[in-house]
C-alpha positions in Angstrom: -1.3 -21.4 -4.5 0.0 -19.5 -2.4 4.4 -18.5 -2.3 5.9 -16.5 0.3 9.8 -16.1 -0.8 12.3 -14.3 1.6 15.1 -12.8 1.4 17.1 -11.8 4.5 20.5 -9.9 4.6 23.3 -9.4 6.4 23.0 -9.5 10.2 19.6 -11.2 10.3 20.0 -14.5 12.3 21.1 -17.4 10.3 19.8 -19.8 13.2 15.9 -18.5 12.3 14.1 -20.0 9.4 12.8 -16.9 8.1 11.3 -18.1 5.0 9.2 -20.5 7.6 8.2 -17.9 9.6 6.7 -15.6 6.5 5.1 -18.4 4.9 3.1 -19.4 8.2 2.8 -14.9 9.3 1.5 -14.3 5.7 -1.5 -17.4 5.7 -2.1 -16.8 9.3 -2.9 -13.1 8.1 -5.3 -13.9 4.6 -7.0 -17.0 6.6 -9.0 -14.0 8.6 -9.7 -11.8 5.0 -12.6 -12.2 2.7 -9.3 -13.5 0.8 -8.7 -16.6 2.1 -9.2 -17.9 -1.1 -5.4 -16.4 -2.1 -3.6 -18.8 -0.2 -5.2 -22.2 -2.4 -5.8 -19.8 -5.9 -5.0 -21.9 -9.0 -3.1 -18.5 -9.7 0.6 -18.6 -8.6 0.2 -15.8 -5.7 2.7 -14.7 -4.1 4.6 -12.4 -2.0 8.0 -10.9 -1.5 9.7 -10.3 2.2 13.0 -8.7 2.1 14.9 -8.4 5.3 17.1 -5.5 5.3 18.3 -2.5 7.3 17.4 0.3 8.3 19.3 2.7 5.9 17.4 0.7 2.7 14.4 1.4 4.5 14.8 4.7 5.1 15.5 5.5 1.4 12.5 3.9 0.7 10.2 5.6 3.1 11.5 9.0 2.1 11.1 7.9 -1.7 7.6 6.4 -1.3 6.0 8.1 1.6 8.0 11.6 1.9 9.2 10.5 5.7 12.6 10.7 6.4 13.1 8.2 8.7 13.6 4.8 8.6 10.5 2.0 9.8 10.1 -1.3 11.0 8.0 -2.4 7.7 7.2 -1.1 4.4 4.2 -3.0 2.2 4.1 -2.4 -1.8 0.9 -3.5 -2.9 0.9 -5.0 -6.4 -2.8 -5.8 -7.2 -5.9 -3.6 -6.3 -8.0 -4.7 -4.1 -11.4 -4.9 -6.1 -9.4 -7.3 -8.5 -8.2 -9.7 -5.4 -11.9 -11.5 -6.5 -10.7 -12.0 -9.7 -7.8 -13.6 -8.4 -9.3 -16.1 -6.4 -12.1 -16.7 -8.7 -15.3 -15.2 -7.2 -17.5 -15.4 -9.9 -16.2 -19.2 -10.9 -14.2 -17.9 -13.6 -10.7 -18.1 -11.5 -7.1 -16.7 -13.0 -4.5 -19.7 -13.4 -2.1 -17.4 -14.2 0.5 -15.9 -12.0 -0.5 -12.9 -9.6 2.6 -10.8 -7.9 0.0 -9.6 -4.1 2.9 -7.6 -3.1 6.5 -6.7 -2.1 7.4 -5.9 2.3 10.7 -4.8 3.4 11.7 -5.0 6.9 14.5 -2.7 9.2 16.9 -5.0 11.0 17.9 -2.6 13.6 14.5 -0.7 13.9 12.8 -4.3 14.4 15.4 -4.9 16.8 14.9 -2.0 19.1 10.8 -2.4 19.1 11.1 -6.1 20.1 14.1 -5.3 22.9 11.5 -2.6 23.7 8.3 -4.6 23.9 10.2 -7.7 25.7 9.8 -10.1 22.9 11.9 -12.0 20.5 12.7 -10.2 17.6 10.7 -13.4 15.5 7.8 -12.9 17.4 7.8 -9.3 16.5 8.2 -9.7 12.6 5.8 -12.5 12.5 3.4 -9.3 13.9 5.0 -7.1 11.1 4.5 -9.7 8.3 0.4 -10.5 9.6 0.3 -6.6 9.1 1.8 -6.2 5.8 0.2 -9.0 4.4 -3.1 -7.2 5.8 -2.1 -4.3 3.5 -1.1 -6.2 0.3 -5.3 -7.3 0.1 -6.2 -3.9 1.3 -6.5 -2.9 5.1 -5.2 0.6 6.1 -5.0 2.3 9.7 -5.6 5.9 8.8 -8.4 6.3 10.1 -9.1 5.1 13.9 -12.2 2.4 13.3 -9.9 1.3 10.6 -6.7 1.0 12.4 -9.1 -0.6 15.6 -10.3 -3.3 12.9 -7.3 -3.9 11.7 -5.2 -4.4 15.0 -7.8 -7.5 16.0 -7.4 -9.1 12.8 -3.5 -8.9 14.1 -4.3 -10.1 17.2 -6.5 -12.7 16.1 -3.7 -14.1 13.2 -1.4 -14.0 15.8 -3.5 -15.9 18.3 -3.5 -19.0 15.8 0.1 -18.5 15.5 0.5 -18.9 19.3 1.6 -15.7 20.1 -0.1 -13.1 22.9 -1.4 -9.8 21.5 0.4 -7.3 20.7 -1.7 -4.4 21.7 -2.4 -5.8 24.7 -0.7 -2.4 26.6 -3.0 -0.2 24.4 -0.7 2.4 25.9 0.2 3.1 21.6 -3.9 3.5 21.0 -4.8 2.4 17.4 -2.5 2.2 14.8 0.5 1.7 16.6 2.5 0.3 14.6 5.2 2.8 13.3 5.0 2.4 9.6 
């Protein structure tokens, strides 16, 4: 079974269920995976989102990726993808136990300035953010451009069950262009 748990500092709007919004972002994401499975596991699965600012990000980003700059999201993977079948019990023997997928982070003021940017509520644009970590916690990468190109629909397809209109619809950014 699926547990999204979130954490959101200072500054973030009290007025937003966050915690809603990461749960729904999260399953919206893994429905669209060969992972779906994750989100009904007998396996406690589950996922940290921690809403911070842009100076804990930037530590992090330095420390983890050698950039030194802050980013709208960070995604710490905790299980390796070829063990995700494990988790959901591919070969009928499932795990009961518990499974930690993965950890995101998110910058206050960076997510701030993309969604003033892009015209959009700044919930809109982490539900985005959380549908794309989540697609990195079970394995999906943009480095490469048919990557990135593959993972932007599954994006824009999450998001379109969510409600909400793509977010590469510009393409002016080309693939991967999401700053992280």
């Amino acid at each position: 079974m699926l547990e999204v748990s979130t954490l959101a500092g200072d500054g973030w709007s009290a007025g937003e269920d966050w915690q809603a919004l990461a749960d729904k972002a999260a399953r919206a994401a893994l429905a669209l995976t060969p992972y779906a499975g994750l989100a009904t596991a007998p396996a406690a699965v589950e996922i940290a989102v921690k809403l911070s600012h842009d100076a804990e990000v930037h530590r992090l980003n330095e420390q983890w990726r050698g950039k030194d700059k802050p980013t709208n999201i960070l995604s710490f993977p905790m299980i390796q993808p070829d063990l995700l079948e494990m988790v959901i019990g591919a070969d009928g023997n499932a795990d009961d136990g518990e499974t930690q997928l993965g950890d995101m982070i998110l910058a206050l003021e960076t997510c701030t300035r993309e969604a003033d940017d892009k015209g959009i509520s700044l919930s809109d644009h982490v539900t985005h953010l959380i549908v794309h970590g989540t697609l990195h916690l079970v394995g999906y990468d943009h480095l490469e451009d048919d990557e990135a190109t593959g993972m932007e629909a599954m994006e824009t397809r999450a998001l379109e069950t969510l409600g909400l209109a793509d977010p590469y619809g510009d393409r002016e950014t080309g693939p991967g262009g999401l700053d992280d």
